[in-house]
Wavefront OBJ file of the C-alpha trace (Angstrom):
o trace
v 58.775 60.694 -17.217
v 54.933 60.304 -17.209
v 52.857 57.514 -17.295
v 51.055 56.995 -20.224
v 47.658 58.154 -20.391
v 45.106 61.068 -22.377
v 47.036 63.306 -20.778
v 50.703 62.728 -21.397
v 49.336 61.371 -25.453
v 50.079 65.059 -26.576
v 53.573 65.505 -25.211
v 55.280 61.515 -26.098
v 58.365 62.038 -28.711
v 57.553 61.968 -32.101
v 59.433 58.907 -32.182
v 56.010 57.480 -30.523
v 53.170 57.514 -33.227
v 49.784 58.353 -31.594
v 45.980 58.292 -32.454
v 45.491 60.991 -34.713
v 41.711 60.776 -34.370
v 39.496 62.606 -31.280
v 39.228 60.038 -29.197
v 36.476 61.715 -27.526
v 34.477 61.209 -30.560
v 35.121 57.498 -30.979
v 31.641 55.414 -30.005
v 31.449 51.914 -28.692
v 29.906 49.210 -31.732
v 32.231 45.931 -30.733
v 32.665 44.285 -27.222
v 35.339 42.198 -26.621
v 35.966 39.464 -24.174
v 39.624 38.708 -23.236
v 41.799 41.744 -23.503
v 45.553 40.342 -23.511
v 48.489 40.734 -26.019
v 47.317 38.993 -29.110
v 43.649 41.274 -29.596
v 45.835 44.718 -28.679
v 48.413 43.464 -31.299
v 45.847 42.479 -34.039
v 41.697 43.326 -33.866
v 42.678 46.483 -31.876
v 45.358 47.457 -34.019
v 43.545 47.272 -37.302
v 40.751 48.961 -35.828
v 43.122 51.693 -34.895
v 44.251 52.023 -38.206
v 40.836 52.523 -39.824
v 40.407 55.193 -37.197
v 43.558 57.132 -37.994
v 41.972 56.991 -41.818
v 39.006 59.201 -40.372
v 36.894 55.670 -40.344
v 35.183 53.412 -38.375
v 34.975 55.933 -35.386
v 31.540 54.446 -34.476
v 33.168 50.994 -34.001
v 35.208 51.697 -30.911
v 35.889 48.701 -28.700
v 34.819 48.006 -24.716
v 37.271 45.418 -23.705
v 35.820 42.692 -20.952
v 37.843 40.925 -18.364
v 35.940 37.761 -17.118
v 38.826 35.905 -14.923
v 39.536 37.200 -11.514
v 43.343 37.978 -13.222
v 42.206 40.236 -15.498
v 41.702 42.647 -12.080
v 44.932 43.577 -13.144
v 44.332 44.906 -16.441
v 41.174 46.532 -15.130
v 44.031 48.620 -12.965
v 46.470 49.056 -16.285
v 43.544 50.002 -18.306
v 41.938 52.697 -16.102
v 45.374 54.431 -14.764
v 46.084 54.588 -19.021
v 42.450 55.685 -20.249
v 42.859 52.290 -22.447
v 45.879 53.847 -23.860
v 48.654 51.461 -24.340
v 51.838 51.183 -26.989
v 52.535 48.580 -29.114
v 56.490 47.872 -30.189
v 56.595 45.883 -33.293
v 60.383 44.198 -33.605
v 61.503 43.499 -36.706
v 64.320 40.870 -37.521
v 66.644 43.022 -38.241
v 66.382 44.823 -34.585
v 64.143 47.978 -35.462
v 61.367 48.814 -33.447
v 58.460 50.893 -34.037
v 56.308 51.909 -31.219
v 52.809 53.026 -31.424
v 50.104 53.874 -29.029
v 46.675 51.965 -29.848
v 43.649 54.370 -29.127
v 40.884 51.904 -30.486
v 39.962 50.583 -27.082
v 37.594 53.167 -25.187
v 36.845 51.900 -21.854
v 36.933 48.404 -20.203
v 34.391 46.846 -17.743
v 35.571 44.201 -15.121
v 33.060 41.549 -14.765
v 33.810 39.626 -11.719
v 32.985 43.563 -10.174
v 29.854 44.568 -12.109
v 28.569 41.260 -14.224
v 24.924 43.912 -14.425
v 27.400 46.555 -16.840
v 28.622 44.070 -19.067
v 25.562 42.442 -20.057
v 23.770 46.058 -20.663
v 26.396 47.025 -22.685
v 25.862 44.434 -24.878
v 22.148 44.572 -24.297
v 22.734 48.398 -25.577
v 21.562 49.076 -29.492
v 25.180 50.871 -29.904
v 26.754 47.348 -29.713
v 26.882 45.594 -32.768
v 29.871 42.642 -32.595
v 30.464 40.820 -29.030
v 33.877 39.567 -30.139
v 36.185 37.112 -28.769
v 40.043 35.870 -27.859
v 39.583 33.954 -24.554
v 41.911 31.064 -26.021
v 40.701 27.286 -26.817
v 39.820 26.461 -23.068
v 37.297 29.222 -23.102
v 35.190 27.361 -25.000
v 34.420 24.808 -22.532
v 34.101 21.727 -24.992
v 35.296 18.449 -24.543
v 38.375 17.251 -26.214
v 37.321 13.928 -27.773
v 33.125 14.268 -28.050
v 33.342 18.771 -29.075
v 30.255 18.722 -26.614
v 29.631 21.548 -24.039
v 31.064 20.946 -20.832
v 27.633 21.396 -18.500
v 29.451 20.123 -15.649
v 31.507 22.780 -15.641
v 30.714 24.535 -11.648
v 30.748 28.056 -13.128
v 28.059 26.503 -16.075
v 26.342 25.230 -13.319
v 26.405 28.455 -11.268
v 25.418 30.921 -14.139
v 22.145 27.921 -15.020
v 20.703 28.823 -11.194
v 17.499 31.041 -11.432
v 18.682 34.560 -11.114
v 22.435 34.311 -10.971
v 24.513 37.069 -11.941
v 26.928 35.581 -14.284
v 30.240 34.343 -14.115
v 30.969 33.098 -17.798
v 30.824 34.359 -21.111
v 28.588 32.080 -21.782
v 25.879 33.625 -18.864
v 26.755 37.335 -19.585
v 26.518 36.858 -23.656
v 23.391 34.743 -23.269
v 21.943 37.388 -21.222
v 22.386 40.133 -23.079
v 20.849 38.378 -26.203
v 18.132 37.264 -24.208
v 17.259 40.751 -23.190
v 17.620 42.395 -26.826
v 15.327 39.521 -27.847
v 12.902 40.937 -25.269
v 13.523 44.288 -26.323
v 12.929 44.049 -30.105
v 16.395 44.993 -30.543
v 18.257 42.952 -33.283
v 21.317 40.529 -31.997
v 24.546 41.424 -32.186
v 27.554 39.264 -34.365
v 29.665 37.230 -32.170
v 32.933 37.191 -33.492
v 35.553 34.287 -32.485
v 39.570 35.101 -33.378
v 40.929 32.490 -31.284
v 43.274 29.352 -32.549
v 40.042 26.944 -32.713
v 39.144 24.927 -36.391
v 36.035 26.765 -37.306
v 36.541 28.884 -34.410
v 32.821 31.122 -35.422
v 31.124 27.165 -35.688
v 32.461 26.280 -32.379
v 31.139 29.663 -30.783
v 27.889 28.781 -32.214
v 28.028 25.360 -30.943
v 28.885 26.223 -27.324
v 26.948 29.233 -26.592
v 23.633 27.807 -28.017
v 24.198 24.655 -26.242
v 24.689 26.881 -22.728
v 21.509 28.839 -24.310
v 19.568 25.035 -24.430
v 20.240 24.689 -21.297
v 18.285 27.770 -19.944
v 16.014 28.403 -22.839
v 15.411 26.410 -25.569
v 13.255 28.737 -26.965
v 15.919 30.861 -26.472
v 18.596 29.040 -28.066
v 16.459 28.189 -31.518
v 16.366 32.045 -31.476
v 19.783 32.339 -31.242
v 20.874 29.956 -33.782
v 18.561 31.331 -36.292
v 19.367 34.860 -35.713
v 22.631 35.818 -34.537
v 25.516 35.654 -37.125
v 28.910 33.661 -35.755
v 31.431 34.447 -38.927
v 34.974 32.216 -39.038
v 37.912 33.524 -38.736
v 41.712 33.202 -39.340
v 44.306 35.221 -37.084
v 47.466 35.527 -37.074
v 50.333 37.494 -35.547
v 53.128 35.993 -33.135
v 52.639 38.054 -29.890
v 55.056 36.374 -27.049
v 54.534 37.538 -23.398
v 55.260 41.121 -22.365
v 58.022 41.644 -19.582
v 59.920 43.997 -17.605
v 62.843 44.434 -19.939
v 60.082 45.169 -22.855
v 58.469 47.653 -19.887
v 61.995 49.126 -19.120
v 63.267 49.302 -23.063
v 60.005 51.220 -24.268
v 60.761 53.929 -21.654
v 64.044 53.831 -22.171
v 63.824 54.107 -25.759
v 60.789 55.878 -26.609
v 60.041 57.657 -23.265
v 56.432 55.681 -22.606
v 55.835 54.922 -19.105
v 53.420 51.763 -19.808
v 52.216 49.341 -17.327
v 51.659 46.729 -19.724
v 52.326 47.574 -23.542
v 52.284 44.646 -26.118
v 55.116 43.346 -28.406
v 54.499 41.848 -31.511
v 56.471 40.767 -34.773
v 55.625 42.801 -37.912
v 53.721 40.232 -39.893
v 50.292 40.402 -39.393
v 47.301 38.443 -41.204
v 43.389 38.393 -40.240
v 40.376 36.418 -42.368
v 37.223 36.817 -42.245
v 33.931 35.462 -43.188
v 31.857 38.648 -44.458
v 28.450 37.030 -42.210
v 27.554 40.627 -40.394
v 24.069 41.291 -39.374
v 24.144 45.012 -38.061
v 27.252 46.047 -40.111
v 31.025 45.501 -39.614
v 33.679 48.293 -39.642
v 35.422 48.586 -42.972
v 38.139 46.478 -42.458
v 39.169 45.454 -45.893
v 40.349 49.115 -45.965
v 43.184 48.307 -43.027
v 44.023 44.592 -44.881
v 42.034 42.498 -43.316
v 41.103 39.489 -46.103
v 36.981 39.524 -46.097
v 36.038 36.148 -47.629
v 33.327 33.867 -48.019
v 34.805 30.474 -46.558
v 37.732 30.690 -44.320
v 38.367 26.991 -43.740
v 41.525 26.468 -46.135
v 43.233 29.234 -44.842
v 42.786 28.411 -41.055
v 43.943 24.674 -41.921
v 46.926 26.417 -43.429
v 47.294 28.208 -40.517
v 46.535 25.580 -37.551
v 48.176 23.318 -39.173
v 51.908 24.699 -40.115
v 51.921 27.478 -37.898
v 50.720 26.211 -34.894
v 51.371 22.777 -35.082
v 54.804 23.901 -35.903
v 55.137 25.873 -32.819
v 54.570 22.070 -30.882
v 57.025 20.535 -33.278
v 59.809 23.031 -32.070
v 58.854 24.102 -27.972
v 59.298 20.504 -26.594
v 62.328 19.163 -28.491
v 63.418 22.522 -28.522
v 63.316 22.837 -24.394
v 64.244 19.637 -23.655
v 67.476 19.867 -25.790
v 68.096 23.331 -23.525
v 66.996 25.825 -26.105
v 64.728 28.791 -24.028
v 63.333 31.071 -26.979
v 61.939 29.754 -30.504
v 64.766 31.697 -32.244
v 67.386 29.958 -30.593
v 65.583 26.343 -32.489
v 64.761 28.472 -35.235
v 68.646 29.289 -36.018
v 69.552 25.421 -35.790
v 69.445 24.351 -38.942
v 68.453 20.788 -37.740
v 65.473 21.548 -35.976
v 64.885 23.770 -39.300
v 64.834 21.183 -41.122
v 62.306 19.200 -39.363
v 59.979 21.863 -39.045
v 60.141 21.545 -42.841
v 59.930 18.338 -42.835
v 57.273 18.046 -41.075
v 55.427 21.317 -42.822
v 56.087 19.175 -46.468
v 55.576 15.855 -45.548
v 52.793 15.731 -42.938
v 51.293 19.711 -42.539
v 50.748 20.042 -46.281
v 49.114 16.924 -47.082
v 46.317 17.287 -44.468
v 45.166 20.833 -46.421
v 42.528 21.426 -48.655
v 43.643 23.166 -51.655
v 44.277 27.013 -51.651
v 43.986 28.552 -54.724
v 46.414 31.620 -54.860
v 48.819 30.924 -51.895
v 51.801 30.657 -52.427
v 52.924 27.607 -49.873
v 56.043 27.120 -50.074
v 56.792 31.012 -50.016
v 54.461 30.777 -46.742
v 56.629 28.353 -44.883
v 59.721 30.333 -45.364
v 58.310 33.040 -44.556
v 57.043 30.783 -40.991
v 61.002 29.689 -40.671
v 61.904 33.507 -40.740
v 59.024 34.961 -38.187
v 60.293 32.104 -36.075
v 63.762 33.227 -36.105
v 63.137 36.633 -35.268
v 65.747 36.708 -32.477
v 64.229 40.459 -31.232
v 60.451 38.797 -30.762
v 62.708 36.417 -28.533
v 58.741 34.241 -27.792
v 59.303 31.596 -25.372
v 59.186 28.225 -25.833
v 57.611 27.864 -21.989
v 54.483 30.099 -23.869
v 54.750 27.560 -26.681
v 54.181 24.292 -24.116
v 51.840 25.605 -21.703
v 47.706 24.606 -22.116
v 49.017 21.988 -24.452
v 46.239 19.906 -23.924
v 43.952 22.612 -25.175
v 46.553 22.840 -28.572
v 47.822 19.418 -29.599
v 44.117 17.627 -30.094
v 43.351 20.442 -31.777
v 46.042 21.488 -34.475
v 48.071 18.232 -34.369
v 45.868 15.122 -33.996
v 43.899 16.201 -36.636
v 46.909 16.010 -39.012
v 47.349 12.576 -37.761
v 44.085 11.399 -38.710
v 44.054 12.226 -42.010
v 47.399 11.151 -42.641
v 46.864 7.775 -41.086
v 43.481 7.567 -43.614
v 45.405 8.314 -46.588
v 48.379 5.878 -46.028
v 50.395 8.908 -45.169
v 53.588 10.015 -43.348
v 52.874 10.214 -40.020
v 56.502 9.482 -37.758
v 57.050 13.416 -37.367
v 53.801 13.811 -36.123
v 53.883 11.251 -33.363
v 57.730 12.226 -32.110
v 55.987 15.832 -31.471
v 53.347 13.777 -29.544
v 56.340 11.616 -28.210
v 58.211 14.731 -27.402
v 55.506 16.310 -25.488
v 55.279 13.001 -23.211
v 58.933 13.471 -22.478
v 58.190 17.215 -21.595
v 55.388 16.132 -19.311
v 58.068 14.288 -16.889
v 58.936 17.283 -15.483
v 62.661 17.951 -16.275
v 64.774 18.477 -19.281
v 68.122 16.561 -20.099
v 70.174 18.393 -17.718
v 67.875 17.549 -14.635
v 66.510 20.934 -14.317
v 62.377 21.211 -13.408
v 60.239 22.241 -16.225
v 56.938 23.737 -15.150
v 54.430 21.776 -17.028
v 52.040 24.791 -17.274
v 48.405 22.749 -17.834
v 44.898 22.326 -17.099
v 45.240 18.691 -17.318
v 48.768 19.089 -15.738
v 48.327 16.672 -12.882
v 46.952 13.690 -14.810
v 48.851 14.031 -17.390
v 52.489 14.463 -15.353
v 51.229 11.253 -13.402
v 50.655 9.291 -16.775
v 53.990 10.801 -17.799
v 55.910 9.206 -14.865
v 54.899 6.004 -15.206
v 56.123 5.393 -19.005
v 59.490 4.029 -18.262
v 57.452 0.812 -17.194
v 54.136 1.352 -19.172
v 55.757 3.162 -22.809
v 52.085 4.030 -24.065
v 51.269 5.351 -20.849
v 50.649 9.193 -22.043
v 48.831 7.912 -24.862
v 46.326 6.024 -22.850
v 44.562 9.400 -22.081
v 41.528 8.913 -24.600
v 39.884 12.418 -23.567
v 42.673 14.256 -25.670
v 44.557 11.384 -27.877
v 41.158 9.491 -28.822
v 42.037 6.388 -30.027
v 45.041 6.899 -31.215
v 47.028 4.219 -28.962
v 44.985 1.685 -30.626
v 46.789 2.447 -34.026
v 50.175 0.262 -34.733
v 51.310 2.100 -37.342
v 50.957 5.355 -34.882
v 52.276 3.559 -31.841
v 55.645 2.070 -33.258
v 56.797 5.639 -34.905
v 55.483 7.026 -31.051
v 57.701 4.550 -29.034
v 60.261 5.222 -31.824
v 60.897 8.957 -30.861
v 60.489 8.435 -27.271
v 62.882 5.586 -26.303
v 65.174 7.584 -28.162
v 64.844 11.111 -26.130
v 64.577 8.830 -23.044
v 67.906 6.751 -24.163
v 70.009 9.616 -26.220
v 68.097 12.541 -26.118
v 66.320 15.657 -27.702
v 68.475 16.268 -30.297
v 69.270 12.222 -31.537
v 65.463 12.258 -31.291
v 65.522 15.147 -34.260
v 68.746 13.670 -36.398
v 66.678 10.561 -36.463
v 63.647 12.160 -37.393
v 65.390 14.142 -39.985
v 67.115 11.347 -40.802
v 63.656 9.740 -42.402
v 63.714 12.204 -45.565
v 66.703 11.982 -46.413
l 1 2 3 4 5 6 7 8 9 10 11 12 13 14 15 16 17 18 19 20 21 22 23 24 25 26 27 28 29 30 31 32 33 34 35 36 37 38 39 40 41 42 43 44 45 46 47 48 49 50 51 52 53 54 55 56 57 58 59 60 61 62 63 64 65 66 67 68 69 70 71 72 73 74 75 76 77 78 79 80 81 82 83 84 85 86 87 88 89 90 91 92 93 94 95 96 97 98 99 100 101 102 103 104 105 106 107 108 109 110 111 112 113 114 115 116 117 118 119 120 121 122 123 124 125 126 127 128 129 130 131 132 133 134 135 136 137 138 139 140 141 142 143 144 145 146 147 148 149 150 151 152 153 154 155 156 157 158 159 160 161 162 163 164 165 166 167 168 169 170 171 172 173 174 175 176 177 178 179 180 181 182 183 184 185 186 187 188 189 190 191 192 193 194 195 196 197 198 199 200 201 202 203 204 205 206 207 208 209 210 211 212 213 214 215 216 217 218 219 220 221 222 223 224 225 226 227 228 229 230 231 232 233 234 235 236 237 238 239 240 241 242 243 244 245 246 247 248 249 250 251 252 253 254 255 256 257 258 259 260 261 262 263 264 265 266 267 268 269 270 271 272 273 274 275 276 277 278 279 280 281 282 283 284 285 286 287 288 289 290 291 292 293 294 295 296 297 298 299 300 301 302 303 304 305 306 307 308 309 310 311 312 313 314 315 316 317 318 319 320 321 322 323 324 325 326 327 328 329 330 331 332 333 334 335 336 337 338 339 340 341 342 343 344 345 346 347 348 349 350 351 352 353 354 355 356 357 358 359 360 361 362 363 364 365 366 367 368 369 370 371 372 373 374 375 376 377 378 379 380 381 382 383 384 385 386 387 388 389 390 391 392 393 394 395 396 397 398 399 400 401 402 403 404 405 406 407 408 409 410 411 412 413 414 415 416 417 418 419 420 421 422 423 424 425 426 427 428 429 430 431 432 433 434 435 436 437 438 439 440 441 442 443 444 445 446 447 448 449 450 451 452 453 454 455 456 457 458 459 460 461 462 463 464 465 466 467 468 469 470 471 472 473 474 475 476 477 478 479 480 481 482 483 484 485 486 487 488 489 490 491 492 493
């Protein structure tokens, strides 16, 4: 059975659908930074699907590994000539594989930092997008300001370094167009970040003050960085996904991508050298996506928190498995009606309640089978960011707010290091140390965990927060996960 690659494309079963475009004809217009499962599943994909239309064949992407670990997607992608298959799983256990074509070479930066920036530098390029998750953006958790402490910000600010970050090699690469009297390039953010294009913005011109302030008033008056909402639950592939797709469909892929079927993307229409026509593949092009990211961030993701803690610490290993139960259903609900919903701004032609079933359902997609390890890990990066602010406004508006803090209650409990049958979790953090230490020391202190102002704020300062906080968690510490829920449940009824 081959391997998957330009090569074997023409003879795959025509179970297996393929690019139906020339390939060879298909012209770089978008870098992207941070090729892993979700882009492949979603920018790639829709791309793809412009390009089997006979569009858009101008707009093909360069993908760009910036962490020493993405070596090993250097490797997949040059043994597969950026060829890889995506299996979408739907609920009730069909699959549909497909091989993505959109991606058209892939540079490795740690190895040649000098390629990456003249690609970019290069007229051809148009968008520099982005998915490097919400630590790539180097801000701090309480203040949003640029982290300029950071050693690889401090490395790529020497005099005639060759970059490390995105920041440096994006910086560059404007600052040489600039030079050139070639117009900038759109940078595009589609990770999980509130006014994820705003935040780009902020961080990249701050790293640009840093070196150039001329420099960086050029940047923020020139170069477009448009919103965006994504969406598309894309858990972790492994072996048995490696061994099924050749198995079923007779692909030999190093590292293909599994997805669910539901798929969503919007996006601010704020191009300066063009855009591919992606309203013609589904994507939503609008002119302010801010309600529909707070929709998102808000019950989606903040959902995810509500379920991966309580959910591992009760035993549960995928979401599906808390996603059956129809008590931790009905706090997700819960929480969705009582707490998500009220910290939205209004959304004219959504259909809410419709979009939290339909949440439930993609959560309960047994054949995604996403992990609720995925779901914990960099949680530091997730709950300040798509929880806290629910808080907030909740606690403003004389709101509901108990849910909310046992999620924040139930993540302290996580952060101790085993679940309810003794067995080790692996706390899977940046700020793992700290906070595991503060963790361990809140059988005597209660509002230890809390106490960490960098990502709670001031939140331990709030009674009202506190008492529904020590609520949940002398209950998971004295009965456990699931009296934590039935009491949490409990409060609606």
């Amino acid at each position: 059975m081959p391997q998957l690659n330009a090569e074997s494309l023409a003879h795959l079963p025509e179970s297996v659908a393929v690019p139906t475009y020339d390939r060879a004809k298909v012209t770089t217009g978008i870098v992207h930074f941070g090729v892993g499962g979700f882009h492949r599943a979603h920018q790639a994909m829709y791309l793809d699907r412009l390009m089997n239309a006979g569009k858009a064949l101008d707009w093909g992407i360069c993908g760009v590994g910036v962490l020493p670990h993405d070596e090993k997607m250097a490797q997949v992608m040059a043994d597969q000539d950026c060829l890889y298959t995506m299996l979408l799983k739907h609920p009730d256990g069909r699959r549909e594989a497909r091989v993505i074509g959109s991606i058209i070479e892939y540079l490795f930066a740690p190895a040649d930092p000098e390629a990456v920036i003249e690609k970019m530098a290069s007229a051809e390029t148009r968008i520099v997008s982005l998915t490097v998750t919400e630590g790539g953006y180097n801000f701090h958790h309480v203040t949003g300001d640029f982290n300029a402490e950071n050693p690889d910000v401090v490395h790529d600010l020497a005099p005639n370094a060759a970059p490390r970050t995105s920041f440096g090699l994006v910086t560059e690469a404007l600052a040489r167009r600039r030079a050139r009297g070639i117009a900038p390039f759109t940078v595009m953010s589609c990770d999980n970040i509130q006014g994820n294009g705003d935040m780009a913005k902020k961080m990249f011109t701050a790293f640009a003050q840093l070196r150039d302030p001329h420099l960086a008033a050029w940047m923020r008056e020139n170069v477009p960085f448009p919103n965006s909402m994504v969406d598309r639950i894309t858990p972790v592939t492994t072996d048995a996904d490696r061994s099924a797709i050749a198995k079923e469909f007779g692909v030999v892929d190093q590292w293909p991508v599994v997805c669910e079927p539901f798929e969503q993307w919007v996006l601010e229409d704020h191009f300066t050298l063009g855009r591919p026509p992606w309203e013609d593949a589904g994507v939503q092009l609008v002119d302010n996506v801010e309600p529909y990211e707070l929709m998102k961030l808000r019950l989606l993701n903040a959902s995810h928190q509500a379920q991966c803690y309580f959910g591992s610490l009760a035993g549960y290993t995928y979401a599906h498995e808390v996603c059956q139960d129809p008590l931790f259903v009905q706090f997700l609900l819960d929480y969705m009606d009582l707490e998500g919903t009220p910290a939205l701004s209004p959304l004219p032609g959504v259909d809410l309640p419709l979009y939290k079933r339909t949440l439930i359902e993609r959560f309960a997609n047994e054949h995604v089978r996403d992990t609720l390890a995925r779901l914990c890990a960099e949680s530091s990066d997730r709950i300040p960011k798509w929880l806290v602010p629910v808080i907030w406004i909740n606690l403003k508006n004389d709101g509901e707010i108990a849910r909310s803090a046992g999620i924040v209650a139930s993540w302290a409990r996580y952060a101790e290091g085993t679940d309810e049958s003794g067995a080790p979790i692996d706390v899977v953090d940046a700020l793992q140390a700290p906070l595991m230490a503060a963790a361990a020391l809140q059988h005597d202190d209660k509002l230890a965990f809390l106490r960490n102002r960098e990502v709670f704020g001031d939140l331990v300062d709030h009674a009202r927060f506190t008492d529904s906080y020590l609520r949940t968690l002398n209950t998971l510490h004295e009965k456990g996960s699931r009296a934590a829920v039935e009491e949490l449940v409990a409060l609606g009824r």
